[in-house]
mmCIF file as Biopython writes it, N, C-alpha, C and O atoms, coordinates in Angstrom:
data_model
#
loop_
_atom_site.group_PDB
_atom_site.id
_atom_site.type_symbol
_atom_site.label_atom_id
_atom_site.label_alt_id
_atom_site.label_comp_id
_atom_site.label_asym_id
_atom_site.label_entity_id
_atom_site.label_seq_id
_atom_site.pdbx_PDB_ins_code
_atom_site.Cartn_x
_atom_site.Cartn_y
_atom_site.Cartn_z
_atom_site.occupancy
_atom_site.B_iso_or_equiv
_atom_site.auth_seq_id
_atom_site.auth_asym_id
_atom_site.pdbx_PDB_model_num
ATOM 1   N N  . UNK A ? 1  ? 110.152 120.555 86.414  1.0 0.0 1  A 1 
ATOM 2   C CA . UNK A ? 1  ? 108.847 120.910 85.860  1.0 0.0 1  A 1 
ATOM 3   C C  . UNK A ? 1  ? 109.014 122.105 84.919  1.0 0.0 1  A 1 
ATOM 4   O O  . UNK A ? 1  ? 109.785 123.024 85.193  1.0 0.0 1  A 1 
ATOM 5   N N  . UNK A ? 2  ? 108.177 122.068 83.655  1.0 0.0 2  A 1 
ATOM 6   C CA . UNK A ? 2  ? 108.224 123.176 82.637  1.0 0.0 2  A 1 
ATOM 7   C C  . UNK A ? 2  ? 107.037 124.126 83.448  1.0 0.0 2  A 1 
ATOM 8   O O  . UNK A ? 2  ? 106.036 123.865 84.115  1.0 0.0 2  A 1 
ATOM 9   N N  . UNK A ? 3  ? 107.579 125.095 83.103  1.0 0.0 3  A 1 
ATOM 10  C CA . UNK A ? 3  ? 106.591 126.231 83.428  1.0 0.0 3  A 1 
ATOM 11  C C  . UNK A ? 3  ? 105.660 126.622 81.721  1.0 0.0 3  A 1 
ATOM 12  O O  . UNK A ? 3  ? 105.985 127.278 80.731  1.0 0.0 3  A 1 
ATOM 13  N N  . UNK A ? 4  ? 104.568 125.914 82.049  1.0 0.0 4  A 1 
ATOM 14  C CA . UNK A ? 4  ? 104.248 125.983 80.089  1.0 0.0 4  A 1 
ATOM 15  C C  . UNK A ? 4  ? 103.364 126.923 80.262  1.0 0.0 4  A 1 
ATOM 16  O O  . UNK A ? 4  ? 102.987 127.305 79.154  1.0 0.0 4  A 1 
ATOM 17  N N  . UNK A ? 5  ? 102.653 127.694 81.426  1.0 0.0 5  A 1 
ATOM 18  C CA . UNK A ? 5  ? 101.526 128.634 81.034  1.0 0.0 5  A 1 
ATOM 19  C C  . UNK A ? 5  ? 102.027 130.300 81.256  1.0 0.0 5  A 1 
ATOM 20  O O  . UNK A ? 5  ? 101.500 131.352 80.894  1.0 0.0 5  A 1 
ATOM 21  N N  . UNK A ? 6  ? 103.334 130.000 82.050  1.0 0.0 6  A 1 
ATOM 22  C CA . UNK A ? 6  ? 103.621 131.919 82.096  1.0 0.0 6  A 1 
ATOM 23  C C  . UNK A ? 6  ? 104.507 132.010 81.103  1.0 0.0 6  A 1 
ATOM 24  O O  . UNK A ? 6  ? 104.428 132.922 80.280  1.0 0.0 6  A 1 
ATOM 25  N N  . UNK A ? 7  ? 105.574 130.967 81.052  1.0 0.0 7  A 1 
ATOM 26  C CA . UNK A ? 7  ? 106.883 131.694 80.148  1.0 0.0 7  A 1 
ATOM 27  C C  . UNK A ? 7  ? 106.477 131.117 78.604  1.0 0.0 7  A 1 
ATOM 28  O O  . UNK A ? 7  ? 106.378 129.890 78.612  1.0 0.0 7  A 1 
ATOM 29  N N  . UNK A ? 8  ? 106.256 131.650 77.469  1.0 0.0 8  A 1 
ATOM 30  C CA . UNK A ? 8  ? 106.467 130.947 76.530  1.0 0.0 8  A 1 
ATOM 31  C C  . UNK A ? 8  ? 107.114 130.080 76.140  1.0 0.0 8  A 1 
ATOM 32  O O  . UNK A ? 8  ? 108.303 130.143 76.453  1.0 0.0 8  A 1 
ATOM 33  N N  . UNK A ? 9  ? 106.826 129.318 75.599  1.0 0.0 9  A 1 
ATOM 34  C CA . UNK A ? 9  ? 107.869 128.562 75.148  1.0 0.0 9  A 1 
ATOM 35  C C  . UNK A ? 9  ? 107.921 127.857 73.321  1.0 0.0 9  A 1 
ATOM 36  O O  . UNK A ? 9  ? 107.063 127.525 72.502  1.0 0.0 9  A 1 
ATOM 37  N N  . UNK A ? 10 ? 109.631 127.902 73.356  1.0 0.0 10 A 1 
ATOM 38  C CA . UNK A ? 10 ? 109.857 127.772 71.726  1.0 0.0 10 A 1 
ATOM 39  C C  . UNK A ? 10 ? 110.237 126.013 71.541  1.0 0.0 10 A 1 
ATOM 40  O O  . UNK A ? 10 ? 111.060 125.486 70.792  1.0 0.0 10 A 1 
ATOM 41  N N  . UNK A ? 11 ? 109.552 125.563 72.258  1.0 0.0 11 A 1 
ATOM 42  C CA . UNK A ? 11 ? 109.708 123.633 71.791  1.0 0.0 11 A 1 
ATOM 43  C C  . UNK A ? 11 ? 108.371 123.479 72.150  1.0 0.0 11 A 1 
ATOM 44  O O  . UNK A ? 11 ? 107.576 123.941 72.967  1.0 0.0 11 A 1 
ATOM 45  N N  . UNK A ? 12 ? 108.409 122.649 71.231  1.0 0.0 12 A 1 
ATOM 46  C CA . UNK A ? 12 ? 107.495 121.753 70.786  1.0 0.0 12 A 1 
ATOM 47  C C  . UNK A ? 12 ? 106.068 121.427 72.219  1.0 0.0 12 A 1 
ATOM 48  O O  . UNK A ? 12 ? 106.330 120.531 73.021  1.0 0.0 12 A 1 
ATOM 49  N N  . UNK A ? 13 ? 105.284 121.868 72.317  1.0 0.0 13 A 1 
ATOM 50  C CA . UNK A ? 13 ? 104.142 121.429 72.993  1.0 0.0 13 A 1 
ATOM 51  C C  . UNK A ? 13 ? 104.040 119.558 72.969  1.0 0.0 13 A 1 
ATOM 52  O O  . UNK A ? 13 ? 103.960 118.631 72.162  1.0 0.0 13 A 1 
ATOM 53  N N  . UNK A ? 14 ? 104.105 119.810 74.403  1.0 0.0 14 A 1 
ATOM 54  C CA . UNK A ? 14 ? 103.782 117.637 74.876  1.0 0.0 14 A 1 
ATOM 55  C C  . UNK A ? 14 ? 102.360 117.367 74.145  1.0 0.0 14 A 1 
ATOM 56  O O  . UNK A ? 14 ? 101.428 118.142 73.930  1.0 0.0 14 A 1 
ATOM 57  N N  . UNK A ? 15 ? 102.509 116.122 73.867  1.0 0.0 15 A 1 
ATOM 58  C CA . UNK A ? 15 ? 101.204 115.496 73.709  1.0 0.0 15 A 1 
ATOM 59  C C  . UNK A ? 15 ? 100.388 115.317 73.963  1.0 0.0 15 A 1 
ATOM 60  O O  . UNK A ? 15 ? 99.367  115.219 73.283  1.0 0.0 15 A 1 
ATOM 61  N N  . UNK A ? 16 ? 100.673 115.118 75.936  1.0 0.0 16 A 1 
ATOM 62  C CA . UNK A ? 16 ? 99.770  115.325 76.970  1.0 0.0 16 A 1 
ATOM 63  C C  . UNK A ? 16 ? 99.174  116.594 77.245  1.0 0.0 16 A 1 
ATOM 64  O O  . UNK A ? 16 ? 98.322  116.708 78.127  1.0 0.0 16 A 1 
ATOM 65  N N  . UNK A ? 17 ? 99.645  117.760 76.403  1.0 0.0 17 A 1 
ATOM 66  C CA . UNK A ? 17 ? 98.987  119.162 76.574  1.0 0.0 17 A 1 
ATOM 67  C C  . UNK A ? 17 ? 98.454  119.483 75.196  1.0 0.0 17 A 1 
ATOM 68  O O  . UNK A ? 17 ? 97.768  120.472 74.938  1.0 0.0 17 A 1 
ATOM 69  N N  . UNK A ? 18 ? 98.808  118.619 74.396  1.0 0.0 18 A 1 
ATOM 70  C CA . UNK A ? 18 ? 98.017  119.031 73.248  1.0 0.0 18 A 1 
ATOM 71  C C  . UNK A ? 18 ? 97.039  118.501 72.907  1.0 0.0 18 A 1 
ATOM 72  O O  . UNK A ? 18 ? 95.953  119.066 72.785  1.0 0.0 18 A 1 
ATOM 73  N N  . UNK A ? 19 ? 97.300  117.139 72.661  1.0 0.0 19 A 1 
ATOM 74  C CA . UNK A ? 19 ? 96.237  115.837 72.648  1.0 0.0 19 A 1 
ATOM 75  C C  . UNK A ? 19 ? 95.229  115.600 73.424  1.0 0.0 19 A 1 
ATOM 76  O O  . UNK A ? 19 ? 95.520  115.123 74.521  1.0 0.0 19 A 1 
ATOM 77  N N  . UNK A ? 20 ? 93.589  115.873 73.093  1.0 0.0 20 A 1 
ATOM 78  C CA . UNK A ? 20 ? 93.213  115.234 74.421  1.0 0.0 20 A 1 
ATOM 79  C C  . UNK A ? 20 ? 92.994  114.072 74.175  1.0 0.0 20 A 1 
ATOM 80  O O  . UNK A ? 20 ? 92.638  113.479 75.193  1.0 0.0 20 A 1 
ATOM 81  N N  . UNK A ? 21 ? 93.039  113.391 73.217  1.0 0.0 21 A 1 
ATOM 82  C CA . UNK A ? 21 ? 92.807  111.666 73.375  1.0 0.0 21 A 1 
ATOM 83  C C  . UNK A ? 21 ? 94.085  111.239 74.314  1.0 0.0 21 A 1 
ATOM 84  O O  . UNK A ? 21 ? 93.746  110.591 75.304  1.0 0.0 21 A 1 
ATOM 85  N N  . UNK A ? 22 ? 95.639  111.509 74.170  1.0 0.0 22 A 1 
ATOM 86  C CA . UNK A ? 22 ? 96.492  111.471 74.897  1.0 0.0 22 A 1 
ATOM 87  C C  . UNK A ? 22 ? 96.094  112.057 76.350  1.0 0.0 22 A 1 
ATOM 88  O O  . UNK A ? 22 ? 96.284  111.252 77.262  1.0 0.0 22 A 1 
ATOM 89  N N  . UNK A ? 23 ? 95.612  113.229 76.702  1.0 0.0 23 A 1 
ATOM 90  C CA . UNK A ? 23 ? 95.410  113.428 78.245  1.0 0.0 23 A 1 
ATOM 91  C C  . UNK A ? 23 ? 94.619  112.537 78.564  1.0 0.0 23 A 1 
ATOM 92  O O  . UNK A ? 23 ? 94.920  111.964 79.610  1.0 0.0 23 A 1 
ATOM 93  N N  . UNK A ? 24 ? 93.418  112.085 77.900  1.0 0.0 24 A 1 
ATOM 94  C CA . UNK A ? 24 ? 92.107  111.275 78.507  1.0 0.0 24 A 1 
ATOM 95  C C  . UNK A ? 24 ? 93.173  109.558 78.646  1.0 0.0 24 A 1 
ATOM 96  O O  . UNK A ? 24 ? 93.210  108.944 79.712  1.0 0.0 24 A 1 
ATOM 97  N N  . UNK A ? 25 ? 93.558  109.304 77.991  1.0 0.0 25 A 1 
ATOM 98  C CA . UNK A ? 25 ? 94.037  108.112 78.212  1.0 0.0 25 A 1 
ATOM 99  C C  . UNK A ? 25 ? 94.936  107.929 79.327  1.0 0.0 25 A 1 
ATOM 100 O O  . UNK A ? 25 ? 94.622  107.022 80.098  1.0 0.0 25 A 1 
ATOM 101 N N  . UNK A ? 26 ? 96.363  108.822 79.681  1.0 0.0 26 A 1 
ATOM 102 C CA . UNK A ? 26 ? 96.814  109.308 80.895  1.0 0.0 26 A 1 
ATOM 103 C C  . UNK A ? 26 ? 96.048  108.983 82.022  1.0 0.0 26 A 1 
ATOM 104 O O  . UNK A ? 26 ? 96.372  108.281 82.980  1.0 0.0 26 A 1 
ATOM 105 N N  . UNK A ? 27 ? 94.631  109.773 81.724  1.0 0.0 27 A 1 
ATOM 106 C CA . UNK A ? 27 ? 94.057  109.709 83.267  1.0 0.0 27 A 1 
ATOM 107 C C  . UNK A ? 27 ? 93.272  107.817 83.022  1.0 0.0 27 A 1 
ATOM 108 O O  . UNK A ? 27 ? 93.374  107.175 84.067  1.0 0.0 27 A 1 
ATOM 109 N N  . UNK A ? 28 ? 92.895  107.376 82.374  1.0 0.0 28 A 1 
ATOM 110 C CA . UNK A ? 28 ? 92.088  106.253 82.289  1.0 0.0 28 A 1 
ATOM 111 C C  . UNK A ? 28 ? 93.150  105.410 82.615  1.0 0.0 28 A 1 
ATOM 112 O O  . UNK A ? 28 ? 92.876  104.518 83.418  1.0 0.0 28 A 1 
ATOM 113 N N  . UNK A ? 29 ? 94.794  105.491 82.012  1.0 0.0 29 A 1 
ATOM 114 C CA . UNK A ? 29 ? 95.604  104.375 82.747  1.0 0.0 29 A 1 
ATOM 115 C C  . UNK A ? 29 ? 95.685  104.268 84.014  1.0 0.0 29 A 1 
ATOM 116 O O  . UNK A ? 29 ? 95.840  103.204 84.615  1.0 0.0 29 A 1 
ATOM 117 N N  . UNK A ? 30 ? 95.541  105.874 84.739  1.0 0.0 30 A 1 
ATOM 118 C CA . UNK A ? 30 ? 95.906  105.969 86.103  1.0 0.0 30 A 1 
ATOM 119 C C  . UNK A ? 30 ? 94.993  105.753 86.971  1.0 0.0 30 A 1 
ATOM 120 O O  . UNK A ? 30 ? 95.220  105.630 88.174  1.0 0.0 30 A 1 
ATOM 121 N N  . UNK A ? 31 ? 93.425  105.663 86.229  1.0 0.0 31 A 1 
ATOM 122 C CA . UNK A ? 31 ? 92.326  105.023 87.266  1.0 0.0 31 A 1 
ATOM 123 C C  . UNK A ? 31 ? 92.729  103.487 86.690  1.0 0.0 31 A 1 
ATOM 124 O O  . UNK A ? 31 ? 92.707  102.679 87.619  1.0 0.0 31 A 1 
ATOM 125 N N  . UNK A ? 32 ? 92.993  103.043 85.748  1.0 0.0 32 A 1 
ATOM 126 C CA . UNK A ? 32 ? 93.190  100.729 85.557  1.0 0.0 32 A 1 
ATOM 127 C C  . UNK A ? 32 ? 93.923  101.018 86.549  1.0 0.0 32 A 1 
ATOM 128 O O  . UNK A ? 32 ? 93.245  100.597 87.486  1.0 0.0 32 A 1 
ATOM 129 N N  . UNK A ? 33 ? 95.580  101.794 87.325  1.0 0.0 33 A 1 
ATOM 130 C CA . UNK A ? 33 ? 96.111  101.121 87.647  1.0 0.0 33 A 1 
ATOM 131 C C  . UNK A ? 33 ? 95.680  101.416 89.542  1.0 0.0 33 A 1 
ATOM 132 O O  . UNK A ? 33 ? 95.940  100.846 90.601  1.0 0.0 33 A 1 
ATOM 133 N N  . UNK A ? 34 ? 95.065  102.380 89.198  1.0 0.0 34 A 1 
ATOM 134 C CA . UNK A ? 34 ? 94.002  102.251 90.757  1.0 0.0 34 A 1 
ATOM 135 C C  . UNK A ? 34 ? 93.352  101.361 91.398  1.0 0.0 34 A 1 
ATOM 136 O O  . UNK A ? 34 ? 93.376  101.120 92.605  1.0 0.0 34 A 1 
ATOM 137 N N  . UNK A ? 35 ? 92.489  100.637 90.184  1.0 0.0 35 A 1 
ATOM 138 C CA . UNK A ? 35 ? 91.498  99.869  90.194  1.0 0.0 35 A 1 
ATOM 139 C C  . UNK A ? 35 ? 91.925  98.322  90.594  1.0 0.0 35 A 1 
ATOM 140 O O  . UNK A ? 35 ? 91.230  97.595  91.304  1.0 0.0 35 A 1 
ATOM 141 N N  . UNK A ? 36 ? 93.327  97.913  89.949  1.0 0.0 36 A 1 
ATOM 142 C CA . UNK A ? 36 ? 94.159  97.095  90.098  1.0 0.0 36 A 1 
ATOM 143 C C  . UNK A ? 36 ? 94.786  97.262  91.362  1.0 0.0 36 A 1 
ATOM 144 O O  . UNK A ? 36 ? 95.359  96.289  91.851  1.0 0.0 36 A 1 
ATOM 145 N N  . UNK A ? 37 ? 94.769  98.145  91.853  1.0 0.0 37 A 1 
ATOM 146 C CA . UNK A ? 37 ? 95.335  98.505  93.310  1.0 0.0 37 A 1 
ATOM 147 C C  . UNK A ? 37 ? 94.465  98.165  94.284  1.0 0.0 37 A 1 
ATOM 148 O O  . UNK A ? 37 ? 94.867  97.547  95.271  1.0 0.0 37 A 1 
ATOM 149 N N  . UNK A ? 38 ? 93.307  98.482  94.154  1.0 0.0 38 A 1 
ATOM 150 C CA . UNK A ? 38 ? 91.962  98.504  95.083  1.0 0.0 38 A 1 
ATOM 151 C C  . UNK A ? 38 ? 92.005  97.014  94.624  1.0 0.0 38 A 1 
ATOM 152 O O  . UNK A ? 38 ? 92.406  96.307  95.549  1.0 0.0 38 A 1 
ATOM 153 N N  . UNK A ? 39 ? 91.783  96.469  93.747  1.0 0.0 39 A 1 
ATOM 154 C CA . UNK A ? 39 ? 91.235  95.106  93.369  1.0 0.0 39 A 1 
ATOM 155 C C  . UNK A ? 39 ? 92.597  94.088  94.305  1.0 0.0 39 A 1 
ATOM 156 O O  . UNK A ? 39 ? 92.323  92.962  94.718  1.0 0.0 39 A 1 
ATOM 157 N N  . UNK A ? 40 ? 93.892  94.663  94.499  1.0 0.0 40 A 1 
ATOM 158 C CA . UNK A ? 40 ? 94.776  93.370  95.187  1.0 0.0 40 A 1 
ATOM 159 C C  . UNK A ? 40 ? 94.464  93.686  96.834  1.0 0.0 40 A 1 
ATOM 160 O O  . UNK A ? 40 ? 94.844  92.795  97.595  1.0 0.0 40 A 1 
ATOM 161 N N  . UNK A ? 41 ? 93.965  94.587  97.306  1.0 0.0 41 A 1 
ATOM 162 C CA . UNK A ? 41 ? 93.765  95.329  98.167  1.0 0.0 41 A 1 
ATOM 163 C C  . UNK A ? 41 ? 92.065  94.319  98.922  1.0 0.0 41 A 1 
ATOM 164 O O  . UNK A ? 41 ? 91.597  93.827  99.948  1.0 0.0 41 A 1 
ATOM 165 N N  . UNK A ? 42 ? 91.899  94.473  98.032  1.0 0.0 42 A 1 
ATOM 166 C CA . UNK A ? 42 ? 90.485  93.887  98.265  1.0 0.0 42 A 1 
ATOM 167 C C  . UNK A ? 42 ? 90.675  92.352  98.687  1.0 0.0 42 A 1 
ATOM 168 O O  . UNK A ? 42 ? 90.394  91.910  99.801  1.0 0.0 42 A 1 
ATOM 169 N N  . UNK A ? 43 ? 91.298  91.468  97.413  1.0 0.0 43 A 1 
ATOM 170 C CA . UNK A ? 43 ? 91.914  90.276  97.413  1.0 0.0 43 A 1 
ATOM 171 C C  . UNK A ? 43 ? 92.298  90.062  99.002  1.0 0.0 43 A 1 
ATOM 172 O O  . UNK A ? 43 ? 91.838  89.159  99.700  1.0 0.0 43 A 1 
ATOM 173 N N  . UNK A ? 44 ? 93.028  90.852  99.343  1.0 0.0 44 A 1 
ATOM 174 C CA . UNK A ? 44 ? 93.940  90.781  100.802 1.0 0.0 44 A 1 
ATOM 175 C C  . UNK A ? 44 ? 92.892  90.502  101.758 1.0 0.0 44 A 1 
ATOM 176 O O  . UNK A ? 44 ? 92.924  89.573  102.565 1.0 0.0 44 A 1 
ATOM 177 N N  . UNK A ? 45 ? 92.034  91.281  101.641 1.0 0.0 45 A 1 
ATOM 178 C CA . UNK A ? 45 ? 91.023  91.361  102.965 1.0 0.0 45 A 1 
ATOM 179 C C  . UNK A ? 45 ? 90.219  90.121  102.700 1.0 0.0 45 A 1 
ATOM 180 O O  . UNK A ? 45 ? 89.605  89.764  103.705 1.0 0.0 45 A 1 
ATOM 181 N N  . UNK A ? 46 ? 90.032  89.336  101.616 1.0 0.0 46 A 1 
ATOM 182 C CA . UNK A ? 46 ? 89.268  89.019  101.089 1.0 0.0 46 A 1 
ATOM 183 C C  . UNK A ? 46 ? 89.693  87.497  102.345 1.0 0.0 46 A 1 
ATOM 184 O O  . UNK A ? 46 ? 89.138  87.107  103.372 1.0 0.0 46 A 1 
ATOM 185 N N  . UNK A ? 47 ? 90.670  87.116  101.737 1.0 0.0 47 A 1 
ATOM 186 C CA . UNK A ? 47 ? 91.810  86.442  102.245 1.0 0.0 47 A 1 
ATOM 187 C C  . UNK A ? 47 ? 91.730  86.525  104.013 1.0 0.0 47 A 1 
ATOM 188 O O  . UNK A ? 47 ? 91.258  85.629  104.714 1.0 0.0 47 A 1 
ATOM 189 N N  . UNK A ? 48 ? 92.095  87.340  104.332 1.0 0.0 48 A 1 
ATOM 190 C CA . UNK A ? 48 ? 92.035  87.689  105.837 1.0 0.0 48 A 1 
ATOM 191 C C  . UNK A ? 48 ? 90.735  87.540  106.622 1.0 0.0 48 A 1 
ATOM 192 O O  . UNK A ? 48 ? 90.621  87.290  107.822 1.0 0.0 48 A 1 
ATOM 193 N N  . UNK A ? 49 ? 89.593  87.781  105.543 1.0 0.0 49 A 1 
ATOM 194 C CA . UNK A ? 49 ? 88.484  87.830  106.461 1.0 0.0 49 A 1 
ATOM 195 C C  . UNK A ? 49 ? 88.190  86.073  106.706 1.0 0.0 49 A 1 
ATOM 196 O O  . UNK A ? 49 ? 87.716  85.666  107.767 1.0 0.0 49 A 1 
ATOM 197 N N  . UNK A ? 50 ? 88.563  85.112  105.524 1.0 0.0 50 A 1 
ATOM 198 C CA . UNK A ? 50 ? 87.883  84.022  105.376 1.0 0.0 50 A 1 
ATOM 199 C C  . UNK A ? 50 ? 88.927  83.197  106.499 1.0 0.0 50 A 1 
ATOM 200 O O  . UNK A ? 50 ? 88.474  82.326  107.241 1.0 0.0 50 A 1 
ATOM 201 N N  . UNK A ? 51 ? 90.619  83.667  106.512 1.0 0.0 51 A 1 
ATOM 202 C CA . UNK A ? 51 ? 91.722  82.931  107.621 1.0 0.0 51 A 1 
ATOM 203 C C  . UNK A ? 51 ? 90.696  83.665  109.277 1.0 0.0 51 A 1 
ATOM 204 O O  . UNK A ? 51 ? 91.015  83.342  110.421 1.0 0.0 51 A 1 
ATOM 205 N N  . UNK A ? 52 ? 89.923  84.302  109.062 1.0 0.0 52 A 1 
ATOM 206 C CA . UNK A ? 52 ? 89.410  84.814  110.183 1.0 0.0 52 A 1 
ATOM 207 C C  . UNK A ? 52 ? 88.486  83.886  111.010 1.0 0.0 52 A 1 
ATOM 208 O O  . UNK A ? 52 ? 88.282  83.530  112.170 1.0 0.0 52 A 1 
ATOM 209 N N  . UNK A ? 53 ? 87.998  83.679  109.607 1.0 0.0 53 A 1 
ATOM 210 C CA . UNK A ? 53 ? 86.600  82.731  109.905 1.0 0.0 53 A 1 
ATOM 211 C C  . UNK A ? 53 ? 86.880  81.369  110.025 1.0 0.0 53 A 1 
ATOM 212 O O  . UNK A ? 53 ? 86.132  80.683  110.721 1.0 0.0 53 A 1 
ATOM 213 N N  . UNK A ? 54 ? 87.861  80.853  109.444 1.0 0.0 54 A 1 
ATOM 214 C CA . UNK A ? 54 ? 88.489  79.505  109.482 1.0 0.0 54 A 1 
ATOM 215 C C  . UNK A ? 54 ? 89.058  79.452  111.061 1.0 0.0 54 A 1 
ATOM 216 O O  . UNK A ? 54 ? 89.115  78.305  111.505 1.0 0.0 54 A 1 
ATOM 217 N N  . UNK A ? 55 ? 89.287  80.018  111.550 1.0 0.0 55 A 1 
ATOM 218 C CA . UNK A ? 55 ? 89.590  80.307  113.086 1.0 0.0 55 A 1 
ATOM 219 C C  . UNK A ? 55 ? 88.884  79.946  114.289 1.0 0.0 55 A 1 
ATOM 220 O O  . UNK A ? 55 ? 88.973  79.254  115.304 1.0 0.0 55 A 1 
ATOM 221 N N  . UNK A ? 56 ? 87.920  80.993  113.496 1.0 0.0 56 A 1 
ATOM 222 C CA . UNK A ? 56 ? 86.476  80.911  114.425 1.0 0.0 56 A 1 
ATOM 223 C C  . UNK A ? 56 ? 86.001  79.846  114.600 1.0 0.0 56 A 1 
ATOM 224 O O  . UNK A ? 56 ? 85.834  79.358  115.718 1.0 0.0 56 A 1 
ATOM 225 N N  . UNK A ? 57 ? 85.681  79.262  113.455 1.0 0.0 57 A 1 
ATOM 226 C CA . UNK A ? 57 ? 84.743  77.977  113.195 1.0 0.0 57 A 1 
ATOM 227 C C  . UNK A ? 57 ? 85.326  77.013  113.847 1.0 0.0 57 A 1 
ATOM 228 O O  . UNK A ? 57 ? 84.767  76.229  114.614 1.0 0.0 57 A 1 
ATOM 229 N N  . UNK A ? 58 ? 87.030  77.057  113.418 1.0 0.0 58 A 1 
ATOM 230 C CA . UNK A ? 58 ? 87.990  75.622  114.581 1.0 0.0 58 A 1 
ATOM 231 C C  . UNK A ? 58 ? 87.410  75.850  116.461 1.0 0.0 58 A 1 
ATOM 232 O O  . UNK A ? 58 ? 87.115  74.997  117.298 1.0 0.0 58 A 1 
ATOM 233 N N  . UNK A ? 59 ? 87.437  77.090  116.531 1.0 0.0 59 A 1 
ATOM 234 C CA . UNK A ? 59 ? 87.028  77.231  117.918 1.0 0.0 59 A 1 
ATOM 235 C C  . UNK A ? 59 ? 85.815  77.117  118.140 1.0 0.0 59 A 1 
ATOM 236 O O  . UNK A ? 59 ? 85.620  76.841  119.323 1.0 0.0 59 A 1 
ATOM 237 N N  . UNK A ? 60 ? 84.971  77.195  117.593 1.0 0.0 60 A 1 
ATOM 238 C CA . UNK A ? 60 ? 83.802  76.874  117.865 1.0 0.0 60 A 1 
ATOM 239 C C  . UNK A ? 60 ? 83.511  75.521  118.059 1.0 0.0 60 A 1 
ATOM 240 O O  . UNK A ? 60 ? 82.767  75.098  118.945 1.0 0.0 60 A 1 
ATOM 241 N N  . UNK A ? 61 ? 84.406  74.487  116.796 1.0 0.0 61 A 1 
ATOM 242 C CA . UNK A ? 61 ? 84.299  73.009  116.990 1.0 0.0 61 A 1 
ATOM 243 C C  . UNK A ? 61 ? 85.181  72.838  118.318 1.0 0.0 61 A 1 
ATOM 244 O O  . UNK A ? 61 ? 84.649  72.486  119.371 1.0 0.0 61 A 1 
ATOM 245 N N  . UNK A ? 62 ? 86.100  73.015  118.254 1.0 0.0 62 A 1 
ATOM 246 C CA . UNK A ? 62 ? 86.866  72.519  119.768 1.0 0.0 62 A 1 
ATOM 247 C C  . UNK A ? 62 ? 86.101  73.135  120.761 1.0 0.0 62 A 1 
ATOM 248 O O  . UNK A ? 62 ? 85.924  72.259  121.607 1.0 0.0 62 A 1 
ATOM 249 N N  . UNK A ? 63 ? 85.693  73.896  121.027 1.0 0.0 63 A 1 
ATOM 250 C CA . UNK A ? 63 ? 84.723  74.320  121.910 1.0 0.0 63 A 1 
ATOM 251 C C  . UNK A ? 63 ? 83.421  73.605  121.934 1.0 0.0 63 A 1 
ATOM 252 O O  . UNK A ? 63 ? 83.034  73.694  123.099 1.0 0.0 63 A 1 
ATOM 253 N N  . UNK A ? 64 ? 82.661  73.024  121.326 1.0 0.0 64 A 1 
ATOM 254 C CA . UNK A ? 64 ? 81.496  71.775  121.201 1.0 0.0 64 A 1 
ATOM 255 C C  . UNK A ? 64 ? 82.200  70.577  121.557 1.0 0.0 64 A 1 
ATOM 256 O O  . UNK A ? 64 ? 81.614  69.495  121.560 1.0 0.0 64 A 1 
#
């Protein structure tokens, strides 16, 4: 890690500290790839709840 706010420094300033269209985008990739996270996440349960219910329902018929 650069220490960019106590020691001066003689190179070149990042993009990500200069730019804010570059910082704002940084953070907007890192909420898509959240969102994409939550969204396979979701999928899963999505999945699990319905193998849940497909379960149920067999037992309920074998049980009638």
């Amino acid at each position: 890690m650069q220490d960019v706010w106590i020691t001066p420094s003689t190179e070149e300033v990042p993009q990500w500290l200069e730019d804010v269209d570059v910082h704002d985008g940084i953070h907007a990739l890192l909420k898509h790839e959240c969102c994409l996270e939550e969204q396979r996440h979701l999928g899963m349960e999505a999945d699990n709840m319905c193998r849940w219910f497909g379960n149920e329902l067999t037992a309920i018929q074998v049980a009638l």
